[in-house]
C-alpha positions as CSV (number, residue, x, y, z in Angstrom):
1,X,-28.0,6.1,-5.1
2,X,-30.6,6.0,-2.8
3,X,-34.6,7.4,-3.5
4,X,-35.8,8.2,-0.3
5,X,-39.1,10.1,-1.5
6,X,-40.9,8.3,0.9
7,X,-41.9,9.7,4.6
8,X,-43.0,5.8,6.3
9,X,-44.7,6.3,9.5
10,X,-42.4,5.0,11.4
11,X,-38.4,4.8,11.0
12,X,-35.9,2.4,12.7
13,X,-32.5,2.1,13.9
14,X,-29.5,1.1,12.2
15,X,-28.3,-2.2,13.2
16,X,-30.7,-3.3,15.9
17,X,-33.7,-4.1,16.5
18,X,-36.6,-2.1,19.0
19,X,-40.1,-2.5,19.5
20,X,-42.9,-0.3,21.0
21,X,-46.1,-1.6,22.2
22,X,-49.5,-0.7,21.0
23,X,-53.0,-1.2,22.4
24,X,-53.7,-5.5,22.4
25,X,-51.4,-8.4,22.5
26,X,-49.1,-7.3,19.5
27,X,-46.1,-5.2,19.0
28,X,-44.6,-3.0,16.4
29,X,-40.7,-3.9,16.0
30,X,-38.6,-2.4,14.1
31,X,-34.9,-2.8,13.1
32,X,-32.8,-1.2,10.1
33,X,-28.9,-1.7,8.3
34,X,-27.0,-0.7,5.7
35,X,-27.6,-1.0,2.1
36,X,-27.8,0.4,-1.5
37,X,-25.5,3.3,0.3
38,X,-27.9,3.9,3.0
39,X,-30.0,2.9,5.8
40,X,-32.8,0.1,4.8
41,X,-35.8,-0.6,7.4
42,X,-38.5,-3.2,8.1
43,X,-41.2,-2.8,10.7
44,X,-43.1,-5.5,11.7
45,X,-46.2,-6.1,14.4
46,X,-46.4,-9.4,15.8
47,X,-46.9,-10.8,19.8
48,X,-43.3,-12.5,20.0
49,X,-39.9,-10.2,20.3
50,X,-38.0,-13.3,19.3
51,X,-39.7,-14.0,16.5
52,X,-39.7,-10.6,14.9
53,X,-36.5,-10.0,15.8
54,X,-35.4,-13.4,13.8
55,X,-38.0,-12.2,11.3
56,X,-36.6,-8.4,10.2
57,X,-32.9,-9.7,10.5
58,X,-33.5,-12.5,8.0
59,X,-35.0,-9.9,5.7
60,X,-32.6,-7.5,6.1
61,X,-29.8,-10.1,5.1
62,X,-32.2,-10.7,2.5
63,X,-32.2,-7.4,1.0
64,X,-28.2,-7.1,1.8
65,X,-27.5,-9.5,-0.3
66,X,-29.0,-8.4,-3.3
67,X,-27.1,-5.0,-2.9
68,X,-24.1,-7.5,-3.1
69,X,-24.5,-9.3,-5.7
70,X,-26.0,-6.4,-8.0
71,X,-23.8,-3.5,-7.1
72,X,-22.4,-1.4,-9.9
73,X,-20.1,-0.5,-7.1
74,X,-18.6,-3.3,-5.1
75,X,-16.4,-5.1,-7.4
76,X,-17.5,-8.6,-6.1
77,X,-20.6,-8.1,-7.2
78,X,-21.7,-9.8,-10.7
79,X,-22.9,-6.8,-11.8
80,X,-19.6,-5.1,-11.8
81,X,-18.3,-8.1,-13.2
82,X,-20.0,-8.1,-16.1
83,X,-19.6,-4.3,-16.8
84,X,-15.9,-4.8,-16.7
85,X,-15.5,-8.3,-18.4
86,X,-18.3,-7.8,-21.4
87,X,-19.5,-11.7,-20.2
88,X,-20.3,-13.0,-16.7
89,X,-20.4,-16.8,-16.5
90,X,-23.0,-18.9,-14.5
91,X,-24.9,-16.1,-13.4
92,X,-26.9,-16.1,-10.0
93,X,-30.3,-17.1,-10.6
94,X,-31.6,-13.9,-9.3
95,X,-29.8,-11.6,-11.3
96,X,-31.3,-13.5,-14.5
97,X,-34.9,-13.2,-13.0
98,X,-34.8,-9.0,-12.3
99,X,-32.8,-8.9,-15.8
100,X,-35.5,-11.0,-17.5
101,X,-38.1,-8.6,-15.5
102,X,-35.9,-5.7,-17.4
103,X,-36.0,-7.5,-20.8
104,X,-39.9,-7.8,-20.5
105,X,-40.2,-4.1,-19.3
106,X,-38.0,-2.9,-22.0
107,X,-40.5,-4.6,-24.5
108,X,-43.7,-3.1,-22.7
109,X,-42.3,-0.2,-22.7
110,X,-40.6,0.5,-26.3
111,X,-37.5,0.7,-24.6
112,X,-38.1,3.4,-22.6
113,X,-37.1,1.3,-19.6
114,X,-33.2,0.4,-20.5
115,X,-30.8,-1.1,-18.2
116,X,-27.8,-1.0,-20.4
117,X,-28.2,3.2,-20.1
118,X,-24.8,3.1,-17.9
119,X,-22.5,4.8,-20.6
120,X,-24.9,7.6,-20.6
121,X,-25.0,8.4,-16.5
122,X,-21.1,7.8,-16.3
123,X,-21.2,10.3,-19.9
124,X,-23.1,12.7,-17.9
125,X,-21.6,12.3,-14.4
126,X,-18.0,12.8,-15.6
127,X,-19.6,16.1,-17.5
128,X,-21.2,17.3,-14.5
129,X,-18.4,17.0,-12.7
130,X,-16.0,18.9,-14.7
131,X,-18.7,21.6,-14.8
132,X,-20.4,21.4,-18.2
133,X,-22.5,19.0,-20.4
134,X,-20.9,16.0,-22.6
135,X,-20.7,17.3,-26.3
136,X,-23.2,16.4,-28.6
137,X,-20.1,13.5,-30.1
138,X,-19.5,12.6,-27.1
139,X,-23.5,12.3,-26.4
140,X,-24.1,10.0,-29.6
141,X,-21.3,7.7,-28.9
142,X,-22.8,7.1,-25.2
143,X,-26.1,6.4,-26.6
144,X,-25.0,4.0,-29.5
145,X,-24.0,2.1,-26.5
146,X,-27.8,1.4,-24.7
147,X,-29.8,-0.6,-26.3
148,X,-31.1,-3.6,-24.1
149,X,-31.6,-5.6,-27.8
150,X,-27.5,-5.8,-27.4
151,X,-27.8,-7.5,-24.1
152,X,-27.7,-11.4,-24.2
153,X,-29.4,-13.4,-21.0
154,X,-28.7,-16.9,-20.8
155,X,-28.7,-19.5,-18.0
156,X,-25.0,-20.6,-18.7
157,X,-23.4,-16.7,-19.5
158,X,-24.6,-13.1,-19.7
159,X,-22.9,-11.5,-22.7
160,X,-23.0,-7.9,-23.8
161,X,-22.8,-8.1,-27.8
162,X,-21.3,-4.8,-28.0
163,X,-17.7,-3.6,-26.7
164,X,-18.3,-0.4,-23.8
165,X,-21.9,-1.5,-23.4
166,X,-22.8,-1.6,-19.4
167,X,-25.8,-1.6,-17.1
168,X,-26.9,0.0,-14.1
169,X,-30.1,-2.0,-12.0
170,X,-30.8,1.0,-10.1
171,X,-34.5,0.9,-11.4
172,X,-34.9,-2.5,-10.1
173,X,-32.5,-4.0,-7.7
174,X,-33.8,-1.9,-5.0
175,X,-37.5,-2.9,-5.6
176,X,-36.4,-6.7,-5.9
177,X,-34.2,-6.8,-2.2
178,X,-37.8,-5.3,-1.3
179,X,-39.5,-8.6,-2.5
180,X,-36.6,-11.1,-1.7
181,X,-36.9,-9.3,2.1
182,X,-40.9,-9.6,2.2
183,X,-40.5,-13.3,1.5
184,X,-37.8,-13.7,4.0
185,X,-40.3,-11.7,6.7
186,X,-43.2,-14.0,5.8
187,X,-41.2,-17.0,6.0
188,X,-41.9,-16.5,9.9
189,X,-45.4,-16.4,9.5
190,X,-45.6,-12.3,9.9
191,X,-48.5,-11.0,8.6
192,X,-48.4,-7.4,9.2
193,X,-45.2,-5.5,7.9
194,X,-43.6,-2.5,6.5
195,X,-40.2,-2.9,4.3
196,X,-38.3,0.1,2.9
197,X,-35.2,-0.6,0.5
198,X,-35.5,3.0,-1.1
199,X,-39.1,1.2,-2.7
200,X,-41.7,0.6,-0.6
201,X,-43.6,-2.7,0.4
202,X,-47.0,-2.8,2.7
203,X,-48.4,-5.8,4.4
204,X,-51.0,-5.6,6.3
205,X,-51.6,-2.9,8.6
206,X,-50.0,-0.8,11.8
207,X,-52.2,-1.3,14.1
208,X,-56.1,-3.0,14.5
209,X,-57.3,0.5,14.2
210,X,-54.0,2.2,11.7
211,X,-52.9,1.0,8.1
212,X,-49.7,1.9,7.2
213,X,-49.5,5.7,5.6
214,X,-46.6,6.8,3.5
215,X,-46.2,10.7,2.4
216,X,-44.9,11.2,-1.0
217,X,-42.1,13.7,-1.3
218,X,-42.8,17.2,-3.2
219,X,-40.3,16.9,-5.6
220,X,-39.2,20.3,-5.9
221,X,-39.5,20.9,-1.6
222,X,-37.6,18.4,0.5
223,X,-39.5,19.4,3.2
224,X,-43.4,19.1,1.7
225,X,-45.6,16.1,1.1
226,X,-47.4,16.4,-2.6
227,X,-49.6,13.3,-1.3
228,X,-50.0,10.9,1.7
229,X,-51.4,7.5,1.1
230,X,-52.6,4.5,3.2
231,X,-50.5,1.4,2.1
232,X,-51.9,-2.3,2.3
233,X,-51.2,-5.1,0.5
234,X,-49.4,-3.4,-2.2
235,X,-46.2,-1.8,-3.3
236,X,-44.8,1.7,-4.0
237,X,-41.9,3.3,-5.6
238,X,-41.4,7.1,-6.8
239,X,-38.6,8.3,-9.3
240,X,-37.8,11.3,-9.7
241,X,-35.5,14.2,-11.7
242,X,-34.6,15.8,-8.3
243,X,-32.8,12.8,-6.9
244,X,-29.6,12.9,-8.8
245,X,-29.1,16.1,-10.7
246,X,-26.4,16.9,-13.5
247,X,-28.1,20.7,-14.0
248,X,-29.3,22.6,-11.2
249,X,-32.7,23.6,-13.3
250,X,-33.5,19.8,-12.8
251,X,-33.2,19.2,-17.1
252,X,-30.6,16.9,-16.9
253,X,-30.8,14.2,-14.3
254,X,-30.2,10.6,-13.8
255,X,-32.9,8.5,-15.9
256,X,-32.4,8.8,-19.4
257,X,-34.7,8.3,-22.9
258,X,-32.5,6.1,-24.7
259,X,-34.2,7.3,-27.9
260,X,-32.8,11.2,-26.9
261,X,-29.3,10.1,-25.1
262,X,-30.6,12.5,-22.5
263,X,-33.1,13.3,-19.6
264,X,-37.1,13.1,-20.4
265,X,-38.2,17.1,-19.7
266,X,-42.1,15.9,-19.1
267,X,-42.0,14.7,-15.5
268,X,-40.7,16.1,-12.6
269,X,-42.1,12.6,-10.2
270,X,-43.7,9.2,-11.0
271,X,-45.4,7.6,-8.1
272,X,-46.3,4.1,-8.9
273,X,-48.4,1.0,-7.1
274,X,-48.0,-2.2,-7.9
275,X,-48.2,-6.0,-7.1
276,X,-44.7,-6.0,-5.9
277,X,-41.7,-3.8,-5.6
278,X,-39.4,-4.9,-8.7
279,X,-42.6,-3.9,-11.1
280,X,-43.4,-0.8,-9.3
281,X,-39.4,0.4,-9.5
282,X,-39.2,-0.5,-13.1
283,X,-42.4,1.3,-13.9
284,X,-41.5,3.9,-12.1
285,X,-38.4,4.8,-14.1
286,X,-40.2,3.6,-17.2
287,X,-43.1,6.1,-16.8
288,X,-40.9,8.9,-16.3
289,X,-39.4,8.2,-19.7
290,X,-42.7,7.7,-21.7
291,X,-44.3,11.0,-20.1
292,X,-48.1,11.1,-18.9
293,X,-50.2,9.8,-22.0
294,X,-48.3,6.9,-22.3
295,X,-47.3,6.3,-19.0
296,X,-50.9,6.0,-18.4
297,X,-52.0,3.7,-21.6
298,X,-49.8,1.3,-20.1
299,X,-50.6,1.2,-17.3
300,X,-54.0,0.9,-17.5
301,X,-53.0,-2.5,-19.4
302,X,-51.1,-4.2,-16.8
303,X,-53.2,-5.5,-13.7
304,X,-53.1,-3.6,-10.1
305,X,-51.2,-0.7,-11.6
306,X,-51.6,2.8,-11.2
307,X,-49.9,6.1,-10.8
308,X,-49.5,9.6,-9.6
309,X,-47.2,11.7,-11.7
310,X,-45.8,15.3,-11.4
311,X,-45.2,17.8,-14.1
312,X,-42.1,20.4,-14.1
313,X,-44.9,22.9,-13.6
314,X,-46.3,21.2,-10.5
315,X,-49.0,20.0,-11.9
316,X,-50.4,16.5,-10.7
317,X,-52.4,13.8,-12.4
318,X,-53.2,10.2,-10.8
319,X,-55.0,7.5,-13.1
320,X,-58.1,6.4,-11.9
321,X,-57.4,3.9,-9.6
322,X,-54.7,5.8,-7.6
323,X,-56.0,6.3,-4.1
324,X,-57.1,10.2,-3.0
325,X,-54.7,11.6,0.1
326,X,-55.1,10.2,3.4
């Protein structure tokens, strides 16, 4: 499942690498693959092709092998793994990091941010696509099922502690491959870049005289911006109700209140900027659960944090430190 709310200013090509020149000695490159179930991207400026190109194809393998290795999908992955086995052995350090990142955002948040909220989307999805809704039985014994209290993280085993208890990382894993592919980039001494894994990540800027700009998607118009924003030096990820949807009137969608065992009906988008991609992701999916008022409360607690969020009505609010349009 792929969020692309995001316009970027630039977009690249799948599998290769190409570069356009701009005013001075440096270049903008750009090169894109496959991941997550659709195309990934990093741009990058810098005076030498080789480099670069060394530069975005060690991030992309970066970022593919997170989608690996944390698929729900692919059944070598560990995350598929442990969903089928109940208990996944020596675990890759980097899946404990992002689910330790989920165990603290599950505290911050009251549990509004859940990764074990699997049962419920396969629930849904299996509903949606015989037509209807799952049953209000059918509903409670989904939701007896998340709660990230019942999921045990350990260096030598990941254990669920309850039979038909799974996880999804789709509110993270993307963000993460962001970071893993940032580091990867900037491991080759590239100071100006632009990564997109379905969550956003800004380095430096464009051009001497352009930052990079990203348009965030209108969430009920495809085709509309509800904000544009210069982007530097920080993260951004957007969630939304429209992205997968189990009820055409956009009430019953993919992220889930674990408290309700269904959709949060506040929000419509979350827009959120952070320190780095896994955070923003996480937040993003967690503020869509908590609504505005709290969304905002905690955020204004956690450092370099800030948001734009969309009602069902259209309405928009940004907390104070979100930037105005570009």
């Amino acid at each position: 499942m792929k969020r692309r709310t995001f316009i970027a200013s630039a977009v690249g090509a799948i599998g290769g690498v190409s570069a356009c020149a701009w005013r001075g000695s440096d270049t903008l490159h750009r090169g894109a693959a496959l991941a997550f179930g659709t195309t990934i991207s990093i741009l990058v400026v810098h005076e030498d092709a080789e480099l670069a190109g060394r530069a975005i194809a060690d991030g992309l393998k970066a970022a593919q092998a997170i989608d690996r290795l944390m698929s729900i999908y692919h059944p070598g992955s560990q995350v598929y793994r442990l969903n089928r086995d109940g208990i996944l052995s020596h675990p890759d350090a980097r899946l404990l990091e992002v689910l330790n990142q989920a165990a603290q955002l599950s505290h911050l948040s009251a549990g509004a941010f859940d990764v074990t909220v699997q049962p419920l989307w396969r629930l849904y999805s299996e509903s949606a696509a015989r037509g209807g809704l799952p049953s209000d039985a059918e509903r409670r014994r989904a939701q007896a099922l998340a709660d990230w209290r019942q999921l045990e993280i350990g260096d030598a085993a990941i254990r669920f502690r309850r039979e038909g208890m799974a996880l999804t990382l789709n509110g993270l894993a993307q963000g993460y491959a962001a970071d893993q592919a940032l580091a990867a980039v900037q491991a080759h001494g590239i100071r100006h870049a632009l990564l997109d894994t379905g969550e956003f990540v800004a380095r430096g800027r464009k051009s001497r005289s352009r930052p990079w700009i990203l348009g965030v998607r209108d969430p009920r118009d495809a085709n509309a911006l509800a904000a544009t924003l210069y982007a530097q030096g920080c993260s951004v990820a957007t969630s939304g109700d429209y992205e997968c949807t189990f009820t055409p009137d956009y009430r019953h969608h993919h992220i889930f209140d674990p408290a309700a065992g269904d959709s949060p009906d506040e929000l419509a988008s979350v827009t959120v900027l952070a320190p780095n991609a896994m955070l923003a992701d996480g937040l993003s999916t967690a503020f869509m659960v908590m609504g505005w008022e709290r969304a905002c409360a905690l955020a204004s607690r956690l450092p370099a944090v800030d948001l734009m969020a969309i009602d069902k009505h259209g309405r928009e609010k940004r907390s104070a430190g979100f930037p105005s349009d570009a």
